[in-house]
C-alpha positions in Angstrom: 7.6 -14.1 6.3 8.8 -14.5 9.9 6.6 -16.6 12.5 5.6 -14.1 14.9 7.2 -16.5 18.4 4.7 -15.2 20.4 1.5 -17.0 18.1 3.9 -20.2 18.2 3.7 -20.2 22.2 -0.3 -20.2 21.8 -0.4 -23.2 19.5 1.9 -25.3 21.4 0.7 -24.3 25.0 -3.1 -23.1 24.1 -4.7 -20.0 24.2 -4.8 -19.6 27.3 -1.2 -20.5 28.3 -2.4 -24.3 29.3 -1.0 -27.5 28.2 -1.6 -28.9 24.9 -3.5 -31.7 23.9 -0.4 -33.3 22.8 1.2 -32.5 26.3 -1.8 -34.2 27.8 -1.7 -37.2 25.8 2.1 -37.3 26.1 1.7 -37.3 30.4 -1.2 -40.1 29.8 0.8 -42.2 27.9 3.7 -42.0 30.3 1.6 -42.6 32.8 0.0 -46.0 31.8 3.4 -47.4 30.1 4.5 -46.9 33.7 1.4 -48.4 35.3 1.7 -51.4 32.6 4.7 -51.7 33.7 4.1 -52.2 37.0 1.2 -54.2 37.0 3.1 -56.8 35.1 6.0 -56.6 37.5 3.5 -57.2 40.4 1.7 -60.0 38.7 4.8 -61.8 38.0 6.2 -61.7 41.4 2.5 -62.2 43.2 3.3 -66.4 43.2 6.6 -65.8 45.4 6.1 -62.7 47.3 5.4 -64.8 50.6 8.7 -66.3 50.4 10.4 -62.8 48.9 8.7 -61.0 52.1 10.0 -63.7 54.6 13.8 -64.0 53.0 13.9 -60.4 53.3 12.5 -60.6 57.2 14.9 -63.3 57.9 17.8 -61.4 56.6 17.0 -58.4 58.8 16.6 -60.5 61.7 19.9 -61.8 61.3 22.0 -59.7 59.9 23.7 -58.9 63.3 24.5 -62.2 63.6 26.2 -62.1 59.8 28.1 -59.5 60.3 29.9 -60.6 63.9 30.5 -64.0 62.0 32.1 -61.8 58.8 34.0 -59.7 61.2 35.1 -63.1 62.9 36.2 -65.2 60.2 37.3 -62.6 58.0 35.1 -63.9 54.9 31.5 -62.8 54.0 31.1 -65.0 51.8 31.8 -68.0 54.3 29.6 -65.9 56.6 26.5 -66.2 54.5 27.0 -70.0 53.8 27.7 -70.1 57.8 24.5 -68.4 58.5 22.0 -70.1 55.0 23.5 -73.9 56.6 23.0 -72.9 61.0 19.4 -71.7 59.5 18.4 -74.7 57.2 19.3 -76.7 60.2 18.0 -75.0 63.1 14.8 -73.7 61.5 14.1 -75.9 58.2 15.2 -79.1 60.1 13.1 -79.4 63.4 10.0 -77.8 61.1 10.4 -80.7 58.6 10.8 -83.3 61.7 7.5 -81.8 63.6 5.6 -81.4 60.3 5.9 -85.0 59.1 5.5 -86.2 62.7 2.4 -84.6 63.2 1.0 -85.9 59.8 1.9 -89.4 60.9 0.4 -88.9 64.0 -2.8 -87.9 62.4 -2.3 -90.6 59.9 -2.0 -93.2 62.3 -5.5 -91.8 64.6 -7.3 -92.0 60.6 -6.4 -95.5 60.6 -7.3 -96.7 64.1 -11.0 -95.0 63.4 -11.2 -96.9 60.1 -10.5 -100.4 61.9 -12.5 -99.5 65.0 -8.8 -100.1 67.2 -9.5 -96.8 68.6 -11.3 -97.2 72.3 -12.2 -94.3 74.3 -12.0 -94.4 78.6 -15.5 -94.2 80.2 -16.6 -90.9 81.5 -16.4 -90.0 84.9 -19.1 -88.6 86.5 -18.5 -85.1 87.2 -18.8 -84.2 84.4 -22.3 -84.3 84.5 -22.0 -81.3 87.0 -20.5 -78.7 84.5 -22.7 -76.1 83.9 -24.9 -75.7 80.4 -22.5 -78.3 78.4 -22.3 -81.0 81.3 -25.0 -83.3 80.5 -24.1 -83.0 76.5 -20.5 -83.8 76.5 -21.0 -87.0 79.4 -23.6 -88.3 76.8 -21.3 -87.9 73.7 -18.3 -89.1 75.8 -20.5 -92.0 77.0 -21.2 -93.4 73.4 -18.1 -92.8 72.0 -16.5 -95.0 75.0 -19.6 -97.9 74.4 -20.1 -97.5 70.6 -17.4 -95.5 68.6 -18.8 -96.8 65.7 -22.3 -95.3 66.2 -20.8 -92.1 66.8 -18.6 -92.3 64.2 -21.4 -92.7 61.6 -24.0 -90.2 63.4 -20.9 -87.5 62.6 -19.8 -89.4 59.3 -20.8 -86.5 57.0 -19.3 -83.5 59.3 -16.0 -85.8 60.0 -15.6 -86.6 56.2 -15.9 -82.9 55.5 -13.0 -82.1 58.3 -11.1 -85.3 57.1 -11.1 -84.1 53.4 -9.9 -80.7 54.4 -7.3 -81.9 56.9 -6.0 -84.1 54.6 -5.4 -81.3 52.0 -3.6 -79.3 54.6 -1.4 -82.7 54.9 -0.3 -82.7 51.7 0.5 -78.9 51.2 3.0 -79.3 54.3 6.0 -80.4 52.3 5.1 -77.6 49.7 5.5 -75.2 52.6 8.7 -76.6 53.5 10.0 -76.2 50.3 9.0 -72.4 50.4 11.1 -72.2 53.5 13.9 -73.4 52.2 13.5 -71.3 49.3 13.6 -68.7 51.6 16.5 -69.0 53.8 18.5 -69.7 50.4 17.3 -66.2 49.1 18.2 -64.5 52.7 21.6 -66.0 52.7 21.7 -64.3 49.0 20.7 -61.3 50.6 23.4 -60.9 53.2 25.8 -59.8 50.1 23.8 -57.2 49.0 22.9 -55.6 52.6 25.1 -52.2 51.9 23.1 -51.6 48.8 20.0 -52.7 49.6 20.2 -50.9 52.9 21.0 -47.3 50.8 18.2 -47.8 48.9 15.6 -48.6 51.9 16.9 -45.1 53.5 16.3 -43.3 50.0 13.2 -44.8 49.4 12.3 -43.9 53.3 13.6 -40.6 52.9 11.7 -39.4 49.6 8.2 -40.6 51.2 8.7 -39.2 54.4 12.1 -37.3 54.9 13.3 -37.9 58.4 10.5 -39.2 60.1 10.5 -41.7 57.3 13.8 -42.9 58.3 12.8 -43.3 61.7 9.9 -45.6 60.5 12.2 -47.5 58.9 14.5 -47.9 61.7 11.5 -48.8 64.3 10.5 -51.6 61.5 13.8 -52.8 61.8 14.0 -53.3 65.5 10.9 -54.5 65.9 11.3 -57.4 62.9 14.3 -58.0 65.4 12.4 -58.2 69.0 9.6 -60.1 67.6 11.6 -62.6 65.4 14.1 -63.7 67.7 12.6 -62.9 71.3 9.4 -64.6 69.8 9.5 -66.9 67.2 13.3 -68.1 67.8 12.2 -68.8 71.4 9.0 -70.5 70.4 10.8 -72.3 67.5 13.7 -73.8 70.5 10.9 -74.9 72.7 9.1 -76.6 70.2 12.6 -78.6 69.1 12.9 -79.4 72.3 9.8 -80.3 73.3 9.7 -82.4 70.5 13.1 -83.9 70.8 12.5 -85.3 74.5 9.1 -86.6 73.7 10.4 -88.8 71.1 13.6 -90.2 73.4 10.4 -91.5 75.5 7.9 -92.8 72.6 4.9 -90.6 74.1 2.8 -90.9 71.5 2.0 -87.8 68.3 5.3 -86.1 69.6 5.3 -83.8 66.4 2.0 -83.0 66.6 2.5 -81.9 70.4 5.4 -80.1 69.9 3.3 -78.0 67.1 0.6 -77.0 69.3 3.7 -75.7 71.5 4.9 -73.7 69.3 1.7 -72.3 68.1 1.2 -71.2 72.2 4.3 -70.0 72.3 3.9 -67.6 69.9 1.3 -65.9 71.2 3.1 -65.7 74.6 0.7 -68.5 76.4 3.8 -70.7 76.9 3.5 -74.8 76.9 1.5 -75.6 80.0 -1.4 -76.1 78.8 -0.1 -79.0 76.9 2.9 -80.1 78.7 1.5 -80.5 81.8 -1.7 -82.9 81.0 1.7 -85.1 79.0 3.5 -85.2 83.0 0.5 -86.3 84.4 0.0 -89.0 81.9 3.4 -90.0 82.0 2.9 -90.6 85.9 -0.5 -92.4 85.3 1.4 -95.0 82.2 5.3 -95.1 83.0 7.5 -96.6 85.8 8.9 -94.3 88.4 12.3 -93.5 86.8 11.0 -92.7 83.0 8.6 -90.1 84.6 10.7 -88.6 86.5 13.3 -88.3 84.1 11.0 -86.9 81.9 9.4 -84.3 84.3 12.6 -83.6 84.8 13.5 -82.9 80.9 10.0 -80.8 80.1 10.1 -78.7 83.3 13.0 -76.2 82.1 10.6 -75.8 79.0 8.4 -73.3 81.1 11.0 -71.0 82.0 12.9 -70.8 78.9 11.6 -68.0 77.1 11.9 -66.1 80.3 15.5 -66.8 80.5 16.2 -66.3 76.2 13.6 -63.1 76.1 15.8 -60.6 77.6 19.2 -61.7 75.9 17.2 -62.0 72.7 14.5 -58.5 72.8 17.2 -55.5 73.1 14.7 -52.9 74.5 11.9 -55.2 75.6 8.6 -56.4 73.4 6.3 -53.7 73.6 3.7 -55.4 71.3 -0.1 -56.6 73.0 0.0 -60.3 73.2 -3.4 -59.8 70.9 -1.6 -58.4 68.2 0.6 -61.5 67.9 -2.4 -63.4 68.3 -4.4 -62.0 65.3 -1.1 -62.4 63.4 -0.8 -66.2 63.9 -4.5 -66.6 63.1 -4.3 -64.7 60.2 -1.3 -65.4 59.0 -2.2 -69.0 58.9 -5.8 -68.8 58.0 -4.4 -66.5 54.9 -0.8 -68.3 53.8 -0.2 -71.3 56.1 3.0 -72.4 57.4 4.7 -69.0 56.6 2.0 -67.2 57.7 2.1 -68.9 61.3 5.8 -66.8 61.3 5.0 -64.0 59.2 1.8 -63.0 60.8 2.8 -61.8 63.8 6.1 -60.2 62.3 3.8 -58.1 60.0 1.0 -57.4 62.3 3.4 -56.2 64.9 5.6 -53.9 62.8 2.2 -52.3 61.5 1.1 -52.0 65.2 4.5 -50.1 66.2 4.6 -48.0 63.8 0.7 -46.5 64.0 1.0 -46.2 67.9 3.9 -44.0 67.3 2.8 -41.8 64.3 -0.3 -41.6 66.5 1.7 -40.1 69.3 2.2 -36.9 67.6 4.3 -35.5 70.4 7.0 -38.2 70.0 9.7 -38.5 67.2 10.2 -42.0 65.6 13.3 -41.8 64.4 13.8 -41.4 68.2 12.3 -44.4 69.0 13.3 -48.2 69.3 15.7 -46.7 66.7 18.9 -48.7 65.7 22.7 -47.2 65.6 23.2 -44.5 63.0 26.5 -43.8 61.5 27.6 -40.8 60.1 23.8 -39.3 59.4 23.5 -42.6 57.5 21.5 -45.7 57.7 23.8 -48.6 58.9 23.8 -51.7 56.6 22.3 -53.9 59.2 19.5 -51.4 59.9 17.6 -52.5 56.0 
């Protein structure tokens, strides 16, 4: 006797026309193989996603720069080795020099407290006027000038607690540099891929947000652009430099200097604040000549970045100098020496894009938007 196909439809879809239980079970099953799936992926790439974020960062940041070195030499491939070596040099290099400069500076400080080498000046007497904190500071100045070591051991449990912890951040330096060598090896890798990986960004773009999506993705991109090299690659040269002149003249901790620099450049302060107290020193403790050649050296270190700012930021650095600043505390309260970079980098792409999906009356893929070719995402734009 024939099966009436009507009756078949109700057993396989239900009485009611509704899925079966074995096209529910079917849909779960698909859907946690595929959530397996990725939760696996994500745990085995959590240990280097810092350094897989930053590669990909530094390759958009200079991928301009590849492709007018391909174009020149008529070679990617010599291109990306160009581009991996300038970087390794220009960015691994000076980090690894201030780094280790600034742990043997802090080194060399441990040691003079531990032998009681270490004399502080006498206070001077104004001090005494400041308001609130006056009288407290000229009294702990005061003993530490007389009697280091009774100050030393009235703080001995608070400065053991800071030592043991600074010490630690000591030691994971060279880890850190490792991790951005890593990096800049993987962005060099990068560069060969840029056509396909940029296709991909735009369809990826594209199928979460269409159009507007695309325009997200290009903002991202010019904005991982202004900040990276109108910000960190200006901070980065006056650091180098910073640290390279103090060292021609022996003034002592030069790495450790140049660090705090950098940190104030980043967050648009500029050296000042630490460059200028190092003049008047040098005026107070060299001859003549030596401090005014070095005066000389560190002055051009306050105008720099506005001089390298508008060749490096296309259409200008729209982001709050307090964004940048949460990003570099963040960044390195959260992942250290790549998050001093990648803080800011982050924090300000994440800022650019809510202030313009917050201006409902503008179109993003309008804005801060890089060249478009042929209705398709260039491959410099991933």
């Amino acid at each position: 006797m024939d099966e009436d196909p009507s009756r078949s439809n109700v057993v396989r879809n239900g009485t009611n026309g509704s899925p079966s239980i074995e096209a529910k079970i079917t849909d779960i099953a698909r859907i946690g193989i595929v959530g397996l799936l990725a939760y696996w992926s994500l745990t085995l790439i959590a240990p280097f996603a810092i350094i897989l974020i930053w590669a990909a960062i530094l390759a958009v940041a200079l991928f301009p720069a590849y492709a007018r070195l391909g174009r020149l030499l008529g070679s990617r491939r010599l291109a990306s080795f160009l581009i991996t070596l300038i970087c390794l040099a220009v960015i691994v290099a000076p980090l690894t020099a201030i780094a280790v400069s600034f742990a043997e500076g802090l080194q060399a400080l441990l040691a003079r407290l531990a032998d009681g080498s270490l004399s502080v000046p006498v206070p001077p007497e104004y001090i005494r006027t400041w308001p609130v904190v006056g009288e407290r500071i000229h009294a702990v100045w005061s003993m530490a000038s007389g009697n280091i070591e009774a100050l030393l051991s009235k703080i001995e449990p608070a400065l053991m607690q800071a030592g043991t912890k600074v010490l630690g951040k000591v030691a994971s330096v060279g880890a850190e540099v490792l991790s951005f060598v890593v990096s800049v090896l993987i962005a060099g890798f990068l560069f060969g891929s840029a056509e396909r990986l940029a296709e991909m960004a735009q369809r990826f773009a594209g199928r979460i947000g269409g159009q507007r999506g695309i325009g997200f993705l290009k903002l991202a991109t010019a904005t991982i652009r202004n900040v990276a090299r109108g910000v960190i690659g200006v901070a980065l040269l006056q650091a180098f430099l910073c640290g390279l002149v103090l060292s021609l003249f022996d003034v002592p901790a030069p790495g450790a200097i140049a660090f705090v620099v950098l940190i104030l450049c980043i967050i648009q302060i500029g050296p000042a604040l630490v460059l200028l107290p190092v003049m008047i020193w040098a005026w107070f403790t060299m001859d003549f000549g030596p401090a005014l050649l070095l005066t000389i050296l560190l002055i051009p270190l306050f105008v720099i970045d506005n001089v390298m700012k508008p060749i490096l930021v296309a259409r200008g650095l729209s982001t709050p100098t307090l964004v940048i600043l949460l990003g570099v505390l963040g960044g390195t309260l959260s992942y250290g020496l790549i998050g001093l970079f990648l803080g800011p980098i982050v924090l300000s792409v994440a800022h650019d894009l809510l202030m313009v999906w917050a201006r409902s009356d503008a179109a993003p893929e309008k804005a801060a938007a890089p060249a478009v070719r042929d209705g398709e995402l260039e491959p410099g734009n991933i």
